[in-house]
KEKE-3310 file (N, C-alpha, C; in steps of 0.2 Angstrom, whole numbers, plus 5000, padded with zeros to 4 digits):
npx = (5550:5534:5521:5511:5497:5493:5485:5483:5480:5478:5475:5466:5460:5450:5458:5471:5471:5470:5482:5494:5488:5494:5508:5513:5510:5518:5530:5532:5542:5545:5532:5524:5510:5500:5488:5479:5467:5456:5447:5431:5436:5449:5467:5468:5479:5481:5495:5502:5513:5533:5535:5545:5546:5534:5538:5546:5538:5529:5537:5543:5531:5527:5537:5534:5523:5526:5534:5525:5515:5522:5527:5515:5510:5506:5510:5520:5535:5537:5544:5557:5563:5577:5581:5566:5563:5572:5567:5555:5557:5567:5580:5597:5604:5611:5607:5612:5611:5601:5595:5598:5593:5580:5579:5581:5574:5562:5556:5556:5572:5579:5594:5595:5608:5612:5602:5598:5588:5575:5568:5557:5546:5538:5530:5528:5526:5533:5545:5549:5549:5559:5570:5572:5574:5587:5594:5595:5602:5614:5619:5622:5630:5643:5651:5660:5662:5674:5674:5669:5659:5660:5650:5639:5635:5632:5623:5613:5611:5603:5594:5588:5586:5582:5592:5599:5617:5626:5622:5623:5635:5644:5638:5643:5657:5656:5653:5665:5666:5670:5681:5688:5696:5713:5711:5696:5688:5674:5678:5675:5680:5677:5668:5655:5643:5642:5644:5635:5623:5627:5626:5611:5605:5606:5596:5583:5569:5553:5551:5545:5532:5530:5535:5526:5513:5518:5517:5508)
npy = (5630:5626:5634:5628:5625:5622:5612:5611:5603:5604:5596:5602:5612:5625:5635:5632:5631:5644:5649:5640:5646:5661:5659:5650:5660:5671:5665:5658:5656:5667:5665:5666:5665:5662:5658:5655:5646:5648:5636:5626:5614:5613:5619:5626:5626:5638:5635:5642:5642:5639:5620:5618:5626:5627:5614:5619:5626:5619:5609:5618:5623:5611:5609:5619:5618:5606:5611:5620:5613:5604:5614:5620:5607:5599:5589:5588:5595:5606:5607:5616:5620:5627:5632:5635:5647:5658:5657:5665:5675:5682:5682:5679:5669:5663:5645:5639:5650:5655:5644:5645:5659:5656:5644:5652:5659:5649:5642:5625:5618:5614:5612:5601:5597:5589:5588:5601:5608:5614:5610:5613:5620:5635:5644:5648:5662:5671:5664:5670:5685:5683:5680:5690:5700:5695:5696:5710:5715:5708:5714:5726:5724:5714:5726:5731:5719:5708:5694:5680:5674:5682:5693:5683:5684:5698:5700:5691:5694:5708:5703:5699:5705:5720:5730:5745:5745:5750:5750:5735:5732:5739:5733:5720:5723:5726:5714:5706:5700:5704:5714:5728:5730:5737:5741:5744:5736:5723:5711:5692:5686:5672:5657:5660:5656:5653:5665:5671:5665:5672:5685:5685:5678:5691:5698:5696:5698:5703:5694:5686:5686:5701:5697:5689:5697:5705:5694:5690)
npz = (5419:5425:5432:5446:5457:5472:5487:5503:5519:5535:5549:5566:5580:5584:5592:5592:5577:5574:5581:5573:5560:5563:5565:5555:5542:5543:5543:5530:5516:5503:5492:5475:5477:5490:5503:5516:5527:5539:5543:5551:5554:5554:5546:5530:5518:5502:5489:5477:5465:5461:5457:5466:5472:5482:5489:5498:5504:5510:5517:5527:5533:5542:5548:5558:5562:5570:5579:5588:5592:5601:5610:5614:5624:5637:5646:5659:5657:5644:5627:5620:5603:5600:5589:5584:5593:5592:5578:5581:5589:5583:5588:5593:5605:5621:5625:5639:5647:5645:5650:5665:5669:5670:5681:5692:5692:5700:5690:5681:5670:5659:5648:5632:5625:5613:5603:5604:5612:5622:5637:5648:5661:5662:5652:5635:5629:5640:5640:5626:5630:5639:5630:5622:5632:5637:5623:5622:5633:5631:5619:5623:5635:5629:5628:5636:5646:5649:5647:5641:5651:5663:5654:5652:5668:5671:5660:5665:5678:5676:5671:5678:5689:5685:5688:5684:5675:5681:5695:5696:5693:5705:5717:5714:5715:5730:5735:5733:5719:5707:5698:5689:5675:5670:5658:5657:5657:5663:5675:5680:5695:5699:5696:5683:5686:5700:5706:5702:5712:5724:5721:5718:5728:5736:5730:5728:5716:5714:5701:5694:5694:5686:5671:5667:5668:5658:5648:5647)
capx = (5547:5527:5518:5506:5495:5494:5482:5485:5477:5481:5469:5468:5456:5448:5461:5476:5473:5472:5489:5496:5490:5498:5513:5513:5507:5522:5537:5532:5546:5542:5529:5520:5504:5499:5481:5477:5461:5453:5440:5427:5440:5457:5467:5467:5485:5483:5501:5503:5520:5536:5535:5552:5546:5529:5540:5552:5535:5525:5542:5542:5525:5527:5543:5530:5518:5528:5537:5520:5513:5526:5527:5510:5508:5503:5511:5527:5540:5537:5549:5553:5567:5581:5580:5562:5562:5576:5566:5552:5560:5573:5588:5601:5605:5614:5603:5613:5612:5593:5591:5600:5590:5573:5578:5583:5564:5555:5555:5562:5573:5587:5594:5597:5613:5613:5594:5596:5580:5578:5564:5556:5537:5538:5525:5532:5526:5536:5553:5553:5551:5567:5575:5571:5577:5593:5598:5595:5607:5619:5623:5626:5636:5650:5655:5660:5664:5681:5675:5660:5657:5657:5645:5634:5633:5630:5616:5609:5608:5603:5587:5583:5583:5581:5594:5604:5623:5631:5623:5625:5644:5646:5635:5644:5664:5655:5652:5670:5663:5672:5683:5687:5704:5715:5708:5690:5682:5673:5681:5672:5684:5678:5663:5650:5635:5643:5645:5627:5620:5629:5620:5606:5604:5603:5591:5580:5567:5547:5552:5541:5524:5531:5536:5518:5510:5519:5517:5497)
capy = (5626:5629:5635:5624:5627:5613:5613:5605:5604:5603:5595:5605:5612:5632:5638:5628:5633:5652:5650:5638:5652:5665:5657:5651:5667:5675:5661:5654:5657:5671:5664:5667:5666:5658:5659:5652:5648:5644:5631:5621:5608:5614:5624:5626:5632:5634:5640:5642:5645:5633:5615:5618:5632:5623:5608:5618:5629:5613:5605:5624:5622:5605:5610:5623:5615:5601:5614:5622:5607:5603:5619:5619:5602:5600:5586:5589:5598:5609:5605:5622:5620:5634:5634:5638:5652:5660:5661:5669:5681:5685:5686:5673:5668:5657:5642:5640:5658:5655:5642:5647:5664:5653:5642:5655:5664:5645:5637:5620:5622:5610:5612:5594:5600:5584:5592:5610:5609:5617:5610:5619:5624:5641:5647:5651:5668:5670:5663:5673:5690:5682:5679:5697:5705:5696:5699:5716:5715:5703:5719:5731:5724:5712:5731:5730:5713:5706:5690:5677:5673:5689:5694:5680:5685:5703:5700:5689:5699:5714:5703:5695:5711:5725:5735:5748:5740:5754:5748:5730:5733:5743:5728:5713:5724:5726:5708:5706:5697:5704:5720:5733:5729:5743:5742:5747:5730:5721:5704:5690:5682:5665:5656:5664:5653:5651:5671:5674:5662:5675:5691:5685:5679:5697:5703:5692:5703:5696:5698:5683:5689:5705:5694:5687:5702:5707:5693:5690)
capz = (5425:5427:5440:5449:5462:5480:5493:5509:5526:5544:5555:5572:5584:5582:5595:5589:5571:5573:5583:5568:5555:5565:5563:5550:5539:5546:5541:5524:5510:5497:5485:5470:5479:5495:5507:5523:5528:5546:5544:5555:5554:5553:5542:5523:5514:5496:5487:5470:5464:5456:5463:5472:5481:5487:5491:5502:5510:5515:5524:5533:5537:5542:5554:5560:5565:5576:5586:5591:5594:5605:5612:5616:5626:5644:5649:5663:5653:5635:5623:5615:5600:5600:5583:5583:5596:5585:5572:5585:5591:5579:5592:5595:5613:5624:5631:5644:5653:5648:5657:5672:5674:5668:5686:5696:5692:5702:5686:5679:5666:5658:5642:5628:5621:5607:5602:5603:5614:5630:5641:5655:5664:5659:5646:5627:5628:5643:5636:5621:5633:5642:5625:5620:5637:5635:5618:5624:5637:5627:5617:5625:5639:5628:5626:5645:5647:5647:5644:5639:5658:5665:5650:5657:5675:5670:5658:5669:5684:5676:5668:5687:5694:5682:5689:5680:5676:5685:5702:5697:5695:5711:5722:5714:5718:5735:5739:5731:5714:5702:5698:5685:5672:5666:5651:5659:5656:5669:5674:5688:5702:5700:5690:5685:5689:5709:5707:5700:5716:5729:5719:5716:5737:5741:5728:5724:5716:5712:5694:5688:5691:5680:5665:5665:5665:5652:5641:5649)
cpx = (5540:5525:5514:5504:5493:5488:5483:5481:5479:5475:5469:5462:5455:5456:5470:5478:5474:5480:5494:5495:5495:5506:5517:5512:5515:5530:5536:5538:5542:5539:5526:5511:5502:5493:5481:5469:5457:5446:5437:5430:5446:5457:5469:5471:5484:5489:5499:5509:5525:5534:5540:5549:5540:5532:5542:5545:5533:5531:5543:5536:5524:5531:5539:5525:5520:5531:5530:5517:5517:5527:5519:5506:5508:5505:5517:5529:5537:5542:5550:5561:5572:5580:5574:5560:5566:5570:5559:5553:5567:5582:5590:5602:5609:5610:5604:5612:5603:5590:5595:5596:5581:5573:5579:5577:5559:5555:5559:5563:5582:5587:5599:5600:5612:5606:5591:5590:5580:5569:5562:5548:5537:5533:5530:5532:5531:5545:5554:5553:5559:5571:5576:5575:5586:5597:5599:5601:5613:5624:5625:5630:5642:5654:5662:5664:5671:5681:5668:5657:5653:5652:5638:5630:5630:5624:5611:5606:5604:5595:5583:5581:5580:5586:5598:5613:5628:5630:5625:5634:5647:5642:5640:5653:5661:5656:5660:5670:5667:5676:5685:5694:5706:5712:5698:5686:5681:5673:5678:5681:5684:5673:5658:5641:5635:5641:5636:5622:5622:5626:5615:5601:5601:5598:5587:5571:5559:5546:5546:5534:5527:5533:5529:5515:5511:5518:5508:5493)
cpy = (5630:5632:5632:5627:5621:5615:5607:5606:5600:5606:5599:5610:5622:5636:5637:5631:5640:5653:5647:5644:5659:5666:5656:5654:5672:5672:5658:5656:5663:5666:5667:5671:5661:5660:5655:5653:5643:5642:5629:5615:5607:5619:5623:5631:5629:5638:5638:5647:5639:5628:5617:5622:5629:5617:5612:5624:5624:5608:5610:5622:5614:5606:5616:5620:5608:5605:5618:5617:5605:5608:5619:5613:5604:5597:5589:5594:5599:5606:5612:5620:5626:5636:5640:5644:5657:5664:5664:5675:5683:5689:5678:5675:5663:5654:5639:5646:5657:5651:5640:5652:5661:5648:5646:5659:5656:5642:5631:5621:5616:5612:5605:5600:5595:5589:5596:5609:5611:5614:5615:5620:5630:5642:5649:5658:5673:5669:5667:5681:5689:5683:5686:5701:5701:5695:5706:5717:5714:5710:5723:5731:5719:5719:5732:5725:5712:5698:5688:5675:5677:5691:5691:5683:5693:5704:5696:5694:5705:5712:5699:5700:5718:5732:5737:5746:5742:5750:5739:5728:5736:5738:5722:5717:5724:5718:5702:5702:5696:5710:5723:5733:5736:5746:5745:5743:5727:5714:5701:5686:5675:5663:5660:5661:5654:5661:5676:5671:5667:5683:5690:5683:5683:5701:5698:5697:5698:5698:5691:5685:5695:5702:5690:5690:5704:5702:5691:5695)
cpz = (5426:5432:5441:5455:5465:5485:5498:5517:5531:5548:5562:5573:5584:5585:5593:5583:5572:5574:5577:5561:5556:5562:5555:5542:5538:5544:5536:5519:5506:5493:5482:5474:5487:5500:5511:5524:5535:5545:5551:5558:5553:5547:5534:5520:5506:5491:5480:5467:5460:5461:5467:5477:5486:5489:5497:5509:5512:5518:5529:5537:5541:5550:5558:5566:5571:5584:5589:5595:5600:5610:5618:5622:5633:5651:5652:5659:5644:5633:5618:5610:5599:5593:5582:5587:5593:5583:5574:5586:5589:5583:5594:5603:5615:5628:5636:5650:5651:5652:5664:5673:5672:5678:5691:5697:5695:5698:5684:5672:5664:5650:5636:5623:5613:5602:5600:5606:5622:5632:5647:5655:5663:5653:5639:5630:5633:5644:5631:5626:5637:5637:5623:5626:5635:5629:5619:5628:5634:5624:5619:5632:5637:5628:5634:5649:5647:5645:5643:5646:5661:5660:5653:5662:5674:5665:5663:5675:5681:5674:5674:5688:5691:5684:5686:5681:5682:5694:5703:5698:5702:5718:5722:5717:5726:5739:5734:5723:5708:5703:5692:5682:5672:5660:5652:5659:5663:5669:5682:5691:5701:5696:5691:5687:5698:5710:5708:5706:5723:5728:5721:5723:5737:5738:5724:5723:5713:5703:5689:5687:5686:5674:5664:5666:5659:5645:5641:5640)
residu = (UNK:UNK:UNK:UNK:UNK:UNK:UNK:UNK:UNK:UNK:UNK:UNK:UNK:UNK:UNK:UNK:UNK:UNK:UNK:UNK:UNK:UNK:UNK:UNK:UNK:UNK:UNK:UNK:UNK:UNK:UNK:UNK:UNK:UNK:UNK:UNK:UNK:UNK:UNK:UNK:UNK:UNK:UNK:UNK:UNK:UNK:UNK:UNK:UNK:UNK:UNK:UNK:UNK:UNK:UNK:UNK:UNK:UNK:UNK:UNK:UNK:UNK:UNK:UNK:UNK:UNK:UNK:UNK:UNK:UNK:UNK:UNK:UNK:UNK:UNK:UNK:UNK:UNK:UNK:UNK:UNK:UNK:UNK:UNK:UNK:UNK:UNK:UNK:UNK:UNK:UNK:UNK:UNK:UNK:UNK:UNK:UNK:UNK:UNK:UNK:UNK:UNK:UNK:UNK:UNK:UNK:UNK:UNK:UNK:UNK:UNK:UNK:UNK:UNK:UNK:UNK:UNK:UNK:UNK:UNK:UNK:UNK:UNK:UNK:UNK:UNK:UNK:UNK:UNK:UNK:UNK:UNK:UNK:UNK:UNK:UNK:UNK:UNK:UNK:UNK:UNK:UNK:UNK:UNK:UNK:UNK:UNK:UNK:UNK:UNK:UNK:UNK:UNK:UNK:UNK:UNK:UNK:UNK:UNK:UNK:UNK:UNK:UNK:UNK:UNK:UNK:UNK:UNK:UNK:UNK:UNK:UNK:UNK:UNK:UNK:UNK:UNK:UNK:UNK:UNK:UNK:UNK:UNK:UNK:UNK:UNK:UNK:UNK:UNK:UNK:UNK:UNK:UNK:UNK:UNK:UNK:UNK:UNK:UNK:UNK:UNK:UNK:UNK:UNK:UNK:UNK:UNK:UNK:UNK:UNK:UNK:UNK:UNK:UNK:UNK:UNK)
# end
């Protein structure tokens, strides 16, 4: 099979395209050869490699460029695809625990199961430090856990408030929440959403400006 070399362009405006190369630069398939080029008038990919492989980067760049697009829009509700945050920030999640500690921080926040697409006012930059803090979390407390719920309630808490588990374990047995098996793990009393709305009452902590500093 030969190699051939394709060029293609994607119309889009100075600020647009830099974020499109970005991206895109970052997610392409291994090829042969491939160049990016921020024009006047959009951006300028030229590959050279088998056709299969340029068939299967220009469908990449393709699914690239709708999710940013998408991402980027202004009207109501962004459209961010879990898929594409994924392949952002390289950490699986649950988008239901993101979008319960997404509305618990002021913002709107539903998740289209059919979709895989999580709407919500929240900034991108913003959502993927969430996704980042609770992959973070995720890990090191299934250790802990006794089940998928309780996991939940204690990543969540720990990424509202920022406080160490130890004290979050010793607040939620106080306000009787949860308790502590034989086995050592930590198991909740009753749901974990109802539970995280009885936490998160008494500590509600001004953690959004600090997520938008940091992704500022």
């Amino acid at each position: 099979m030969p190699l051939v070399k394709r060029r293609f362009f994607i119309s889009c405006k100075e600020e647009e395209c830099i974020k499109l190369y970005e991206f895109v630069k970052d997610r392409l398939p291994a090829l042969s050869y491939v160049e990016l080029t921020v024009t006047s008038k959009g951006l300028l990919v030229e590959i050279y490699g088998y056709e299969s492989d340029i068939k299967t980067a220009w469908m990449e760049i393709r699914k690239i460029i709708k999710s940013i697009r998408e991402v980027s829009s202004t009207r109501g509700l962004k459209r961010y695809g879990v898929e594409f945050i994924t392949q952002v920030t390289k950490k699986t999640f649950s988008p239901e625990l993101l979008v319960e500690i997404i509305k618990r921080l002021g913002y709107r926040a539903v998740f289209l199961r059919e979709e895989n697409t999580l709407l919500s006012d929240m900034d991108f930059n913003n959502i993927v430090i969430l996704v980042e803090r609770i992959a973070e979390q995720n890990t090191m407390l299934a250790k802990i856990s006794k089940n998928t719920s309780t996991r939940y309630y204690l990543v969540a808490c720990a990424v509202l408030t920022g406080l160490p588990i130890e004290d979050i374990i010793k607040i939620s047995r106080d306000l009787d929440l949860l308790f502590i098996g034989e086995d050592g793990k930590v198991a909740l009393k009753s749901e974990w959403k109802s539970s995280l709305n009885k936490f998160y009452e008494n500590f509600k902590p001004n953690l959004s400006s600090h997520i938008k500093s940091e992704g500022s």
